[in-house]
Each structure stands twice: as structure tokens, then as C-alpha cells.
ZASE-731997 format. One record per atom (N, C-alpha, C, CB): x, y, z. Coordinates in steps of 0.05 Angstrom, whole numbers, padded with zeros to 5 digits, always signed. Glycine has a CB too. Layout:
// ZASE-731997
XYZ...
***
This chain:
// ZASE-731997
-00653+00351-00369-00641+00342-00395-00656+00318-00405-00611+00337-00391-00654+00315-00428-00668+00289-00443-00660+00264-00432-00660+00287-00474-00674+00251-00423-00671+00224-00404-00656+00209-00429-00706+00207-00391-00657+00207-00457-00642+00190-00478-00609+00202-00474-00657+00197-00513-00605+00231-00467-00573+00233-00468-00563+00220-00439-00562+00268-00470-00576+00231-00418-00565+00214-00398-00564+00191-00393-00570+00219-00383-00581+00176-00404-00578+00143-00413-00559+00142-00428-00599+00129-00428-00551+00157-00443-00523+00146-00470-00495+00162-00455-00529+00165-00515-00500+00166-00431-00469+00184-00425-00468+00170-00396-00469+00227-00423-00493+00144-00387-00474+00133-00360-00478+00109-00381-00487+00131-00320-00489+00100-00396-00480+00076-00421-00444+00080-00422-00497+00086-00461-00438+00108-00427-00408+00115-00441-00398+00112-00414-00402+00149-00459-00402+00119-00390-00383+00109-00354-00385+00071-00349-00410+00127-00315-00402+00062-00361-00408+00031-00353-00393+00022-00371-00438+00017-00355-00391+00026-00394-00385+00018-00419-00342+00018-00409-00403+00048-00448-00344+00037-00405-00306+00050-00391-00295+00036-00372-00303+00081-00373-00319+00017-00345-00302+00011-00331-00285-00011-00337-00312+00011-00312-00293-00029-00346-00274-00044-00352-00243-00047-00373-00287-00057-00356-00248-00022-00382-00224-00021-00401-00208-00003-00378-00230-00005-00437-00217+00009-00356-00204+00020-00333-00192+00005-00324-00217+00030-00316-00202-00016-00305-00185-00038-00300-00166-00043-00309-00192-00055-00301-00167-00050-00332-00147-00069-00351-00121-00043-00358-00169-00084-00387-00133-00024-00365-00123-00002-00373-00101+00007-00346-00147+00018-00380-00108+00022-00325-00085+00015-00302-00077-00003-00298-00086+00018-00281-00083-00028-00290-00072-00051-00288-00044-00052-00304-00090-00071-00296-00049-00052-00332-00027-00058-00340-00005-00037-00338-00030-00066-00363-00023-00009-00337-00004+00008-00332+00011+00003-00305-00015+00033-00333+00013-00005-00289+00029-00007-00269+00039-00033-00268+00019+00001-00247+00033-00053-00284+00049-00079-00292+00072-00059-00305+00030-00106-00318+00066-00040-00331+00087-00030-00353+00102-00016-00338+00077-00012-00377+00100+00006-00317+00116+00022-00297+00136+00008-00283+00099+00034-00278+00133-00021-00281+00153-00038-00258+00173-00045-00280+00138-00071-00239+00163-00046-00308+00192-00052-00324+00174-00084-00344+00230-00062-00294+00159-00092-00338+00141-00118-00342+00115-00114-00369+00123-00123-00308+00123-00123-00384+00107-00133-00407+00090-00147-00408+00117-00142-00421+00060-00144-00402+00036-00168-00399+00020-00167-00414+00021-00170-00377+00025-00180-00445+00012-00186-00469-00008-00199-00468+00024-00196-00483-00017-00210-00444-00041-00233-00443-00066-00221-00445-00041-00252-00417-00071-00191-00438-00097-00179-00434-00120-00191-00444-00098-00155-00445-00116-00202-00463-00139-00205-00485-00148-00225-00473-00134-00209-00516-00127-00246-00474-00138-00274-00465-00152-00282-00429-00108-00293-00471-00137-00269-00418-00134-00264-00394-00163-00246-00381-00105-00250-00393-00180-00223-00402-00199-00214-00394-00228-00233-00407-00194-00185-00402-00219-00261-00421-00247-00268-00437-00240-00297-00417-00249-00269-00482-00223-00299-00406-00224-00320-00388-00232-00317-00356-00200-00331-00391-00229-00289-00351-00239-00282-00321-00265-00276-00321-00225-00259-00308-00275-00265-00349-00301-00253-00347-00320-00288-00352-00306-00223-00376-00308-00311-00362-00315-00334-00364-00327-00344-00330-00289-00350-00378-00291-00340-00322-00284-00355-00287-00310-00338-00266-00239-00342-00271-00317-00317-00279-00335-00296-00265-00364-00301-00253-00339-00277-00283-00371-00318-00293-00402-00309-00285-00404-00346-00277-00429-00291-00318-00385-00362-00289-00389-00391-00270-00389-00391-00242-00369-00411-00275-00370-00381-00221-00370-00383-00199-00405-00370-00193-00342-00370-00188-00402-00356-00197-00427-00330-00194-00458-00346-00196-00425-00304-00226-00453-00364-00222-00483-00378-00233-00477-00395-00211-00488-00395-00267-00462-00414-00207-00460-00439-00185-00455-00432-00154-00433-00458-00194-00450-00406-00145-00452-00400-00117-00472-00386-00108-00432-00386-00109-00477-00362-00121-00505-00346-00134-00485-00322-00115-00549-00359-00122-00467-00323-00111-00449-00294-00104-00429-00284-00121-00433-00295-00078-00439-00268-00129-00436-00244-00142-00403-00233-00132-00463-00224-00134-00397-00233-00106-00370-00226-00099-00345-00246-00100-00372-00217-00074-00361-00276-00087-00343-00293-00111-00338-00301-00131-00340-00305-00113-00356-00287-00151-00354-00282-00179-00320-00264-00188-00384-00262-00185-00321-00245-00172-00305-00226-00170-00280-00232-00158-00316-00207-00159-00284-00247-00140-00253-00249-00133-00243-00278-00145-00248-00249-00096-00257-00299-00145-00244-00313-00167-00236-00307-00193-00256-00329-00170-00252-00288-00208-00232-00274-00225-00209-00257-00220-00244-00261-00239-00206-00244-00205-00193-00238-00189-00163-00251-00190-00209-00243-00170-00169-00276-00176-00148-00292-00175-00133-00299-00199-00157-00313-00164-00152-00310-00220-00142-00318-00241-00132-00301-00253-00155-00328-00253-00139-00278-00253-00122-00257-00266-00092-00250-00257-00136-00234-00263-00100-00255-00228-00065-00256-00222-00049-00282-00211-00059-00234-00199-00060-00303-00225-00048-00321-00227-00033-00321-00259-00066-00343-00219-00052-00315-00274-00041-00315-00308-00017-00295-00301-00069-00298-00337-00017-00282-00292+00003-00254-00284+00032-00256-00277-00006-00241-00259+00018-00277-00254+00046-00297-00239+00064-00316-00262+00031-00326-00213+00054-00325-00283+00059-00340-00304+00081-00323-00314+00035-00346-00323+00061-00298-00323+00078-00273-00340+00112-00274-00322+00058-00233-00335+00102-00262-00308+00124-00253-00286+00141-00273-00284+00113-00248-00258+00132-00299-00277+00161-00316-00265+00177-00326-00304+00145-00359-00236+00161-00328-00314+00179-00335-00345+00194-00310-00355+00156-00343-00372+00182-00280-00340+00200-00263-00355+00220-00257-00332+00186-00236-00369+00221-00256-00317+00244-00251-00285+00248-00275-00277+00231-00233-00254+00245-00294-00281+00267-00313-00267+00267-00328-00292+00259-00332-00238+00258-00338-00314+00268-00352-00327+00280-00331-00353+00248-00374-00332+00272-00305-00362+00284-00285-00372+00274-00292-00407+00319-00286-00361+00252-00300-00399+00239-00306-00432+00234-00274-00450+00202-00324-00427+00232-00279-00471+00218-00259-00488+00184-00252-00475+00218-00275-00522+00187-00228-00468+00163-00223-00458+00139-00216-00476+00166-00205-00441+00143-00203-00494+00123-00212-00512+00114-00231-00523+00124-00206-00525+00131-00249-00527+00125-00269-00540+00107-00293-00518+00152-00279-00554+00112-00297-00492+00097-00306-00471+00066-00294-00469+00114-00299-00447+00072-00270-00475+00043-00262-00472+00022-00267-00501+00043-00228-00464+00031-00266-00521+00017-00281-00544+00009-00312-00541+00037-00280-00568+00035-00326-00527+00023-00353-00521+00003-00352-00506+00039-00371-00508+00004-00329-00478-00019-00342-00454-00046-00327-00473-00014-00325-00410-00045-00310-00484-00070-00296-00497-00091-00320-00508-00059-00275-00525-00072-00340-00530-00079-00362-00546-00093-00378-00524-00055-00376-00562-00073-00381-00506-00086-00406-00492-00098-00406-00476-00075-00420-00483-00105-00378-00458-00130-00367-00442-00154-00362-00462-00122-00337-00427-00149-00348-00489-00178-00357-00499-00190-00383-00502-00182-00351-00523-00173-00392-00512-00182-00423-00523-00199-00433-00498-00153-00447-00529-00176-00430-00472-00191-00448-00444-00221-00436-00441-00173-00443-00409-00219-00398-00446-00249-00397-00436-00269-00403-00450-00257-00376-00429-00267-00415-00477-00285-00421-00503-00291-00456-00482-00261-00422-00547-00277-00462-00476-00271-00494-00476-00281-00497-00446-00233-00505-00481-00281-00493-00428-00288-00492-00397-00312-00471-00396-00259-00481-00377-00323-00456-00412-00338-00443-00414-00363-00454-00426-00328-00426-00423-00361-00471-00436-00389-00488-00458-00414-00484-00439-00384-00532-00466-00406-00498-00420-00435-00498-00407-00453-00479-00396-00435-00511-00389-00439-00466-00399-00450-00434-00391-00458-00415-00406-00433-00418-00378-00455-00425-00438-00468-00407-00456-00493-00394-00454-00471-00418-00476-00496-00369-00459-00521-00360-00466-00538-00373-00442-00529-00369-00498-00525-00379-00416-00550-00385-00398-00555-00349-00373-00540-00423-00376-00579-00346-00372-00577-00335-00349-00566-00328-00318-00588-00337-00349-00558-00317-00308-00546-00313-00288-00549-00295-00270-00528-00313-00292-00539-00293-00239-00537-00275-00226-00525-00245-00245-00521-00287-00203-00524-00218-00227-00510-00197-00245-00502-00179-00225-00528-00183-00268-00491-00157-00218-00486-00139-00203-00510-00126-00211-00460-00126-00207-00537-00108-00195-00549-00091-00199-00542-00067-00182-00570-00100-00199-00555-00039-00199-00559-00020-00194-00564-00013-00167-00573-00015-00208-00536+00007-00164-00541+00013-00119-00540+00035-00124-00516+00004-00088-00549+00055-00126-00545+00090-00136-00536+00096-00107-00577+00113-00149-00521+00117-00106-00508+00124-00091-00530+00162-00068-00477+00125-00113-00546+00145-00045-00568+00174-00032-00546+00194-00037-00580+00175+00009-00559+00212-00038-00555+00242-00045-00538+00249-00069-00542+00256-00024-00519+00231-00073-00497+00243-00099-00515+00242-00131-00463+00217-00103-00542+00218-00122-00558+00211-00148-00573+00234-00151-00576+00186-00147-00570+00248-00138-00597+00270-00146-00581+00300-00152-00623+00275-00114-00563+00286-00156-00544+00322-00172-00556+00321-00200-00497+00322-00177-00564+00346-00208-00575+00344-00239-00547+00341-00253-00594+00375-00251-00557+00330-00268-00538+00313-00290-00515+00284-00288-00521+00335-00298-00497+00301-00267-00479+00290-00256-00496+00262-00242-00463+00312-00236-00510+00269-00226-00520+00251-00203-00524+00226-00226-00554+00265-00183-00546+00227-00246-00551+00197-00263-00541+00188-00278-00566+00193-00275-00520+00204-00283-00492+00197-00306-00468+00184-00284-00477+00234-00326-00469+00192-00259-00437+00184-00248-00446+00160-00227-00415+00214-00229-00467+00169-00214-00471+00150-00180-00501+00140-00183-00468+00175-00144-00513+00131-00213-00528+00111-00207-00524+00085-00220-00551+00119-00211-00498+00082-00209-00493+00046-00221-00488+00028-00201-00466+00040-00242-00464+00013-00198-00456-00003-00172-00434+00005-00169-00456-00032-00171-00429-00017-00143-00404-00015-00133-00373-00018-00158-00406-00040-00110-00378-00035-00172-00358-00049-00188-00354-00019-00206-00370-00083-00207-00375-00001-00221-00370+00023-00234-00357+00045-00221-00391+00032-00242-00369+00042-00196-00354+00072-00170-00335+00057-00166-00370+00084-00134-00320+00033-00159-00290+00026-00163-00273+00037-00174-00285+00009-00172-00283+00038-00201-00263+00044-00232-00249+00071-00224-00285+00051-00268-00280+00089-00206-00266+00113-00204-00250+00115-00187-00279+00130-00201-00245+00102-00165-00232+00104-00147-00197+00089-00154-00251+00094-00125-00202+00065-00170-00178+00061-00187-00164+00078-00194-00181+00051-00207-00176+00099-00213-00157+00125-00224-00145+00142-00213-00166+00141-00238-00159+00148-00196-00147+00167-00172-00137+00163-00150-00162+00180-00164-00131+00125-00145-00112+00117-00128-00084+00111-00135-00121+00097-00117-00090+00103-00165-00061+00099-00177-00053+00115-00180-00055+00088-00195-00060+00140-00195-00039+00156-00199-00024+00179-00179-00047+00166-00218-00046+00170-00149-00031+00181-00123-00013+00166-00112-00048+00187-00102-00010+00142-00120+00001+00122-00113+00032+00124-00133-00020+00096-00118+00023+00128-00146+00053+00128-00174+00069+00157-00171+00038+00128-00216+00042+00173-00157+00064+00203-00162+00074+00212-00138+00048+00232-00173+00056+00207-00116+00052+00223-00089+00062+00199-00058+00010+00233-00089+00073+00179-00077+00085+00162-00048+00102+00144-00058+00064+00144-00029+00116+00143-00029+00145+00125-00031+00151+00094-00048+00152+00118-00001+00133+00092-00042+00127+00063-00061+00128+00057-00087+00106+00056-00060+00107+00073-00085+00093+00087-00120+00129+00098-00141+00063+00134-00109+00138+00115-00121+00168+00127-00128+00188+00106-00144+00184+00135-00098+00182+00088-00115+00206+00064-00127+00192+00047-00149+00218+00040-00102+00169+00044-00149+00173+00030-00170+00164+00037-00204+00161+00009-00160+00167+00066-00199+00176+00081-00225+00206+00082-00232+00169+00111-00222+00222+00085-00207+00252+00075-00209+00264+00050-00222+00261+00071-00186+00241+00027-00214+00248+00001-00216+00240-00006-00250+00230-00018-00191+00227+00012-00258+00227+00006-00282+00237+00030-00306+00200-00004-00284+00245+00047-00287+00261+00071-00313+00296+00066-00314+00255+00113-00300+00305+00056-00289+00332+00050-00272+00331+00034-00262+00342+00064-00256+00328+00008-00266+00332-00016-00247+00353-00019-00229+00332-00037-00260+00386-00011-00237+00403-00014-00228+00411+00009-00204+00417-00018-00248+00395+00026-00214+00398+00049-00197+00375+00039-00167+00386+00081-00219+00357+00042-00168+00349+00025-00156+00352+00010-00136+00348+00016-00164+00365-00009-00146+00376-00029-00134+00396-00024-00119+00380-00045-00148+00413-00007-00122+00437+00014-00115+00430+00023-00093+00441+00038-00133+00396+00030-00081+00388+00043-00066+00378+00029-00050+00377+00057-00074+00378+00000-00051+00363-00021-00037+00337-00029-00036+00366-00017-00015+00325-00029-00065+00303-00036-00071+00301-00059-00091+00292-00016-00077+00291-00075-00073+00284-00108-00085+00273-00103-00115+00254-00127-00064+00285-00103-00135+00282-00100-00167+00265-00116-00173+00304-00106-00185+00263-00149-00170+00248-00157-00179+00221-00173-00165+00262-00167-00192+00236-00163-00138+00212-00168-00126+00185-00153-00123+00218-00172-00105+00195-00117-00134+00187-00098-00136+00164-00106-00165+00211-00077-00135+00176-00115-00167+00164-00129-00214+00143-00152-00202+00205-00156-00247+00143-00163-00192+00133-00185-00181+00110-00177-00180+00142-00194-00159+00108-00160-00154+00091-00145-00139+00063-00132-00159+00111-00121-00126+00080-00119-00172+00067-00096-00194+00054-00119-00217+00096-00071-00212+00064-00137-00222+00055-00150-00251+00029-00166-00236+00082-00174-00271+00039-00175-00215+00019-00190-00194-00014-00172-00194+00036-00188-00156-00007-00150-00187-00028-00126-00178-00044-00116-00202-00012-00099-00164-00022-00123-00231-00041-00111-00245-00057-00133-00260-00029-00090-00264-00051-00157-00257-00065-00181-00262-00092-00175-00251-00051-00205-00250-00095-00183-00223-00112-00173-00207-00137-00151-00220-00094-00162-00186-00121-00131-00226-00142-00115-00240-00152-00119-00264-00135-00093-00242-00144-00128-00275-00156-00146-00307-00168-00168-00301-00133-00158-00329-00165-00186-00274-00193-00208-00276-00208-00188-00265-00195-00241-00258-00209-00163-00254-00235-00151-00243-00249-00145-00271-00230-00122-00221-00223-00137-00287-00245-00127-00318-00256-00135-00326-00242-00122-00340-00248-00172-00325-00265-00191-00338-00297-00199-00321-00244-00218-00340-00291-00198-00296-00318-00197-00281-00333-00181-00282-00319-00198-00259-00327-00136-00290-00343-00122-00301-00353-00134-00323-00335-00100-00305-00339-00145-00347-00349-00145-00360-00376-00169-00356-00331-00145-00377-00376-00187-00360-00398-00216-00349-00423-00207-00327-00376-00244-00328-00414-00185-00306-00430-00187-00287-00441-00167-00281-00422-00196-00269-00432-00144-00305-00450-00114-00299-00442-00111-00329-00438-00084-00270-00433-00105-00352-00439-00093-00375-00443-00103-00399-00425-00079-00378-00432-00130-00395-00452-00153-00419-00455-00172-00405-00439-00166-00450-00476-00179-00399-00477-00195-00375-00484-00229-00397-00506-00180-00348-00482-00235-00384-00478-00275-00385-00446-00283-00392-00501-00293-00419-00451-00309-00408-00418-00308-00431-00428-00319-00449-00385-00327-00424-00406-00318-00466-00415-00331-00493-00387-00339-00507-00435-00308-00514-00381-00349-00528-00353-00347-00541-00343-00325-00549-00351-00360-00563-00317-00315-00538-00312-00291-00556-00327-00270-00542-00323-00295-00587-00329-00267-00520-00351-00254-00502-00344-00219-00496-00351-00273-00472-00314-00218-00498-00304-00192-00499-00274-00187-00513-00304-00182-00471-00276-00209-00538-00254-00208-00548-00251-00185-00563-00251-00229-00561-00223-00174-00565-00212-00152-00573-00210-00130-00551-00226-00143-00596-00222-00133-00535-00224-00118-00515-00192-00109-00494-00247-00134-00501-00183-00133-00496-00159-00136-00481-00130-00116-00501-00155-00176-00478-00138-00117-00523-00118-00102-00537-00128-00077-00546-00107-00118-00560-00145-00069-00538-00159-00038-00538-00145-00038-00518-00192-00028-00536-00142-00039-00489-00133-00039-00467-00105-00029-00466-00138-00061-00458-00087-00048-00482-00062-00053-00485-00062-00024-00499-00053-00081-00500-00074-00017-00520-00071+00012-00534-00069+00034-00530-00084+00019-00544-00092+00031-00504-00094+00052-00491-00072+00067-00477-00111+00047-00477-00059+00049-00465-00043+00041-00440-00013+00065-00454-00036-00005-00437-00010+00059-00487+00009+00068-00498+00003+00095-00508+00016+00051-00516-00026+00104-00514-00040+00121-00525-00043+00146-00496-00068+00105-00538-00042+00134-00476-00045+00140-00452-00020+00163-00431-00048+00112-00444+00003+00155-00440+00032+00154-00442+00041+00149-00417+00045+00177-00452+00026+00118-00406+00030+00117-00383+00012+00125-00355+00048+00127-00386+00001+00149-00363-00017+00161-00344-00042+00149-00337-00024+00184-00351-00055+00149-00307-00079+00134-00300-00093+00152-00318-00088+00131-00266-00082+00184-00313-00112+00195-00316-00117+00197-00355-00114+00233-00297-00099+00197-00363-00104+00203-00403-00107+00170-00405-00064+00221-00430-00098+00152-00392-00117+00118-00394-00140+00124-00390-00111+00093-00372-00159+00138-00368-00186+00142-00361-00199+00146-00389-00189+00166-00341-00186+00172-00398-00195+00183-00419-00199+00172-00443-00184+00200-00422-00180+00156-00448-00173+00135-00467-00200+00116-00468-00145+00118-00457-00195+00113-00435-00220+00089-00439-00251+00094-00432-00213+00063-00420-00252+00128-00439-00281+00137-00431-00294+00153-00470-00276+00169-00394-00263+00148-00487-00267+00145-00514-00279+00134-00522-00255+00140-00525-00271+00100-00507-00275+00076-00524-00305+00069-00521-00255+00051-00516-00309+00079-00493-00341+00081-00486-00358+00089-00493-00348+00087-00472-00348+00112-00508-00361+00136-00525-00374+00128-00553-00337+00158-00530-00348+00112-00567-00352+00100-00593-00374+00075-00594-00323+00090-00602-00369+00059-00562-00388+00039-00575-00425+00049-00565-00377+00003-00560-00421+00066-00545-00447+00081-00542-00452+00089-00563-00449+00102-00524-00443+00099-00581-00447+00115-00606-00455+00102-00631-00422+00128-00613-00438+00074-00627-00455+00052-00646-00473+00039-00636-00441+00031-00656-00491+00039-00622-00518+00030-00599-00537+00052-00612-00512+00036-00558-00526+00071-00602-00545+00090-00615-00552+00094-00653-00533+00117-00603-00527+00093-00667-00533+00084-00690-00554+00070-00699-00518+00074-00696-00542+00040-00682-00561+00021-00700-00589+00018-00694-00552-00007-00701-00600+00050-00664-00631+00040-00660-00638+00068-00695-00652+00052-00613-00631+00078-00702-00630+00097-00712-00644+00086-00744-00601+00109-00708-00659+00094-00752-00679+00089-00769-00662+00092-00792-00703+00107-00768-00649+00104-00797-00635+00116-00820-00614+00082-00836-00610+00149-00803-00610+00072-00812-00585+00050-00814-00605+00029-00811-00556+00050-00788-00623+00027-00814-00641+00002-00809-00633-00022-00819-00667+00005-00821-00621-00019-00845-00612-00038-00869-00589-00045-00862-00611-00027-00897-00571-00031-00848-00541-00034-00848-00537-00057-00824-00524-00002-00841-00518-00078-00828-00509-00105-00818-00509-00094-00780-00471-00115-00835-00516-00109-00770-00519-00097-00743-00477-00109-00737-00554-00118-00719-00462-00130-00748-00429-00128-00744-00424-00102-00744-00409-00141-00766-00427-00087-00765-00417-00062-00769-00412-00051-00745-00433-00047-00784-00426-00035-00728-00442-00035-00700-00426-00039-00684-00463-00054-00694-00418-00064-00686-00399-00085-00656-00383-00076-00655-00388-00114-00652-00368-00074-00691-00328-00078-00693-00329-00047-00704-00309-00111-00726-00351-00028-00713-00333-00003-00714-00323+00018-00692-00345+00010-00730-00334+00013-00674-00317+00025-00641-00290+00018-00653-00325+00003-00602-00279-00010-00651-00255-00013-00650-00233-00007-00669-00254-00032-00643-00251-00003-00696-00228+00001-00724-00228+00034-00706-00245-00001-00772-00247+00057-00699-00240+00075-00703-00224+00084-00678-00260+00088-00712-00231+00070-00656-00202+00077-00639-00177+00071-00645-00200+00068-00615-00171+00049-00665-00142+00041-00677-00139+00060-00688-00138+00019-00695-00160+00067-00709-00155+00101-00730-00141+00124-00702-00200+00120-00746-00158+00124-00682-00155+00145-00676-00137+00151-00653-00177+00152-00673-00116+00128-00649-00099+00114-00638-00069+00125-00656-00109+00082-00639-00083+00114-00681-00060+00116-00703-00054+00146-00708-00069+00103-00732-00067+00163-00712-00071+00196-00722-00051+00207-00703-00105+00213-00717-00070+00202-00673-00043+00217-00649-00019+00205-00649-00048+00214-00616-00011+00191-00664+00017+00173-00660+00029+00179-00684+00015+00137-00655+00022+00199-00703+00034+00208-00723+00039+00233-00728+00025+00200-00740+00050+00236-00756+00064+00268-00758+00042+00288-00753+00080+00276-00791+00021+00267-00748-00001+00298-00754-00010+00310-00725-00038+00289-00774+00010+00294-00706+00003+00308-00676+00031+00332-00677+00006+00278-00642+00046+00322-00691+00071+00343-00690+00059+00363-00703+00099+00334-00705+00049+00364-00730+00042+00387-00737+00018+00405-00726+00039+00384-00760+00004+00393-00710-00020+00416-00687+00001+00416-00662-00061+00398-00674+00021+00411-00657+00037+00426-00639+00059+00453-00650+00054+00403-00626+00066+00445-00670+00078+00467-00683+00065+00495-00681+00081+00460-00710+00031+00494-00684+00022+00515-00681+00021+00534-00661+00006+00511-00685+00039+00524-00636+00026+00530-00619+00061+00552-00603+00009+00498-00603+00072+00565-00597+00095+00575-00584+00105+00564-00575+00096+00588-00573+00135+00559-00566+00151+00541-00556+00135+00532-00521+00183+00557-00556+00138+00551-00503+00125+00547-00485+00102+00525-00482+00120+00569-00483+00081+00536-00497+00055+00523-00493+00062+00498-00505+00030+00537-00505+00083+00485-00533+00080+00472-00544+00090+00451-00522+00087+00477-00567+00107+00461-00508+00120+00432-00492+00108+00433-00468+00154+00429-00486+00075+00437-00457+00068+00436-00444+00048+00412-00452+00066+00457-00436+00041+00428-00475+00018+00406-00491+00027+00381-00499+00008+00417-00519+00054+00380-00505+00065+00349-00509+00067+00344-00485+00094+00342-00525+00076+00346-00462+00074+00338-00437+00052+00326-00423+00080+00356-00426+00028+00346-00438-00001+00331-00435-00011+00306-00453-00022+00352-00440-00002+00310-00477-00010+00288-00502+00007+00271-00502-00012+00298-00532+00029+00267-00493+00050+00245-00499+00065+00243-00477+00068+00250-00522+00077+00222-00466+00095+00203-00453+00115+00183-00469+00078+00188-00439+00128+00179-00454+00142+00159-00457+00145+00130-00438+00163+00171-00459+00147+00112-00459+00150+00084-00446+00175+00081-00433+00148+00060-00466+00175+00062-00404+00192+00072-00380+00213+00052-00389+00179+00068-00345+00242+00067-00384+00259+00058-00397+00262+00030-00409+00274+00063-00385+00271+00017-00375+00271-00017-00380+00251-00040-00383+00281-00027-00362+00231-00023-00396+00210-00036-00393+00215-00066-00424+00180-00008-00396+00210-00095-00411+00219-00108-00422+00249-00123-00423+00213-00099-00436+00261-00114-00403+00290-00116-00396+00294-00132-00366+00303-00083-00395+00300-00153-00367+00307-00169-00351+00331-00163-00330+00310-00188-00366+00332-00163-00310+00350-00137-00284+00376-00159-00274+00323-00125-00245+00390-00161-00278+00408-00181-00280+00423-00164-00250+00427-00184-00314+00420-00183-00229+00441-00168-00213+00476-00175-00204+00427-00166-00189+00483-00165-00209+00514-00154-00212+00531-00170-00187+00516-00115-00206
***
């Protein structure tokens, strides 16, 4: 196959992992019942915390787990103001968004635009040499073959074990739950904790394998594509994957545009920010009457199979503070 498509379709897997991260992550912050609005801020400050440790240690894995941390420290923030102090959870997460960008603009200066360590390329013997598959899936790194293993741990994790069980309980039935002898909010804790965690990993994909250095504003907007997904997703690891192998799609797609002779003239912004108007568009479309009307087409049967596949619902108490009795 043309060495230019398979360059633009593991562009579209590199491009995904980090909205993966962020993308489960929160999904299983949202499953415990927990609202974590900070994405945005929270992924341009880890991918900051990332490539500093990284430039000043020259390791690359403490790049990663100090974001890492920070991500689920911002998390811990979330968590203890909305379960023990019983704040408006959205509204906490707009504050930490504000004030995690600001810090990584501000603690970040010195690191502008300088060079740095990066995650390189570990292709994976034998799986790299499957035609097609092989240079599109298993010649990147570790941090990209993660993502995959993310998707397909969580959602064995959420469907297929005891754990995973309860804390779909803990956030559709809290009281019920709890009824059953399961720590409610320690259960929320846990989960908002874990998906923190996975959003400073996003922020370290991002800095240390798919735009590598920092800069201001380094992956802003990114964090609320994430958040979109998550809803667009209906919950699911695997229609989040998809979600976020869209978004990969779109900005591969504007890369390729702008080498494109035709657009020579046209503002290279255009480029950056139209990935994101058209996943809002295309965000917006499935979330309207016009997904009802291509289900109508279809027989009762199939139709509520297909909504079953295209849509979810947000888990009951999600946002609801567990008051025990």
C-alpha cells in the first residue's frame, strides 16, 4: 500500500492516544457518580509537569509518572470538594481548568519551545511486519500500545468483574449499594483518583510522543474534546475509542490538507481549529433529531439494537453527593 496512507492512518492511532486516556479516564471518574471538569486544564498542565521533569532528569518515565501524579492529585481536589465538602461539581472543575492552565502557562516559561528528551519509536518484532496492520498498529511505543490496552482493560473491568460491577452500582444506585456494603464514597474516591491518573498520562502523550516540546496553550481544547467524547461515547470504553480515533482522523486530515497544493493560500489556523469545530458539528448532529430519524428507518427490532449501539445514558447519580442515612 502507499507508504503516504499508512503514514496518515498510524498519524490517525498516535494522534488518538491521548484523547484515549483522558477519554476513559473520565469515563470511569463519570461511572463512580463524579464529575471531573478539569480535563482541559489538568491535560496542558501534565503535559507541561511532563516534558520538565523529562528535560531536567533526561527520563522519559519520570516524565510520565510525575504527570501521572499530578493528574491525580488535581483529581483528589475534584473528589474531596465534591464528597466531603459536597460542592457544585461543575463548577469546581471550571475553577481547577482556569487555574491549571494559567499554572502551566506560568511554571512552564522556561521550557518554551526548548528541545527535549521524547518517547521514540519501539515497533513491536513480528506484529510490525503484518501488511498493513503491522505499520499502522505496532510501530510506535510503549505509551501508544498502552492506549490499546486501556480500552480493553476497562471495559473488562466495568463489565466482566466484581469491582468494575460495583462501581457501576455506586454511581447508577448509590444507596443501593451501600445497602449491600459497598464503601460509596470511598468507591468515588477510588475511581475519580484513577481517572485523574489517566489524564496526566494524556498530558505526557501529548509533550513526549505526539507534539512533542511545550509551548503555551500546548494542547488546549483538547481536554473538552475529551469531555465530549466521553458523552458522545455513552459511556463506553469502546464507542470513546472510536470517538477518539475520529478526532484523530480529522486532525490527520487537516495535516494532510494543508501539505496539499490546492490550499496553499489558506491560513495554516484554519488547519489547527477545524478538527475541532467539526467534531462539535459532528458531536452535535448525533445528539439530535436527525439520529432519531435514521433510526426510524430501520424495524423495531434492529432499531433498538442500533440505539443500544449509538446511545447510552449518563449513570444515574452522576453529580449527586451520597449522603448516608
Amino acid at each position: 500500500m502507499d507508504p503516504f496512507i499508512i503514514n496518515t492512518l498510524a498519524s490517525i492511532v498516535s494522534n488518538a492516544a491521548p484523547i484515549i486516556f483522558a477519554g476513559v479516564g473520565e469515563t470511569l471518574t463519570e461511572k463512580s457518580g463524579v464529575t471531573n471538569l478539569s480535563l482541559d486544564g489538568t491535560i496542558l498542565l501534565t503535559a507541561m509537569t511532563a516534558f520538565a521533569v523529562t528535560i531536567n532528569t533526561g527520563s522519559v518515565l519520570l516524565g510520565f509518572l510525575a504527570a501521572a501524579f499530578v493528574g491525580a492529585l488535581i483529581a483528589f481536589i475534584v473528589a474531596l470538594a465534591s464528597i466531603e465538602l459536597e460542592q457544585e461539581q461543575v463548577a469546581v472543575g471550571f475553577v481547577l481548568t482556569l487555574l491549571t492552565g494559567d499554572l502551566s502557562s506560568f511554571l512552564g516559561n522556561p521550557y518554551v519551545n526548548r528541545p527535549g528528551p521524547y518517547l521514540g519509536q519501539q515497533p513491536i518484532p513480528l506484529l510490525k511486519d503484518i501488511p498493513l496492520l503491522g505499520p499502522v498498529l505496532f510501530n510506535h511505543n510503549i505509551a501508544i500500545y498502552a492506549s490499546y490496552v486501556v480500552i480493553v482493560l476497562a471495559w473488562w473491568w466495568m463489565n466482566k468483574t466484581q469491582p468494575g460491577l460495583k462501581m457501576r452500582g455506586v454511581g447508577e444506585q448509590p444507596a443501593s449499594a451501600f445497602a449491600r456494603g459497598v464503601n460509596v464514597n470511598g468507591t468515588r474516591y477510588l475511581y475519580t483518583l484513577l481517572g485523574g491518573l489517566l489524564v496526566g498520562i494524556s498530558g505526557a502523550t501529548y509533550s513526549l510522543v505526539v507534539k512533542l516540546g511545550w509551548s503555551h496553550n500546548h494542547t488546549a481544547g483538547n481536554g473538552w474534546i475529551a469531555l465530549a467524547i466521553v458523552i458522545f461515547g455513552g459511556w463506553n470504553p469502546w464507542k470513546v475509542a472510536t470517538g477518539a480515533y475520529l478526532f484523530g482522523g480529522l486532525k490527520a486530515l487537516g495535516s494532510v490538507l494543508q501539505r496539499n497544493p490546492t490550499f496553499v493560500n489558506v491560513p495554516t489556523q484554519i488547519f489547527s481549529t477545524a478538527p475541532f469545530a467539526l467534531m462539535i458539528l459532528f458531536l452535535a448532529l448525533t445528539s439530535s433529531g436527525l439520529t432519531d430519524r435514521f433510526l426510524n428507518l430501520f424495524p423495531p427490532p434492529l432499531r433498538q439494537h442500533l440505539e443500544h449501539i449509538l446511545r447510552g445514558h449518563a449513570p444515574t447519580a452522576l453529580g449527586q453527593p451520597f449522603h448516608r442515612n
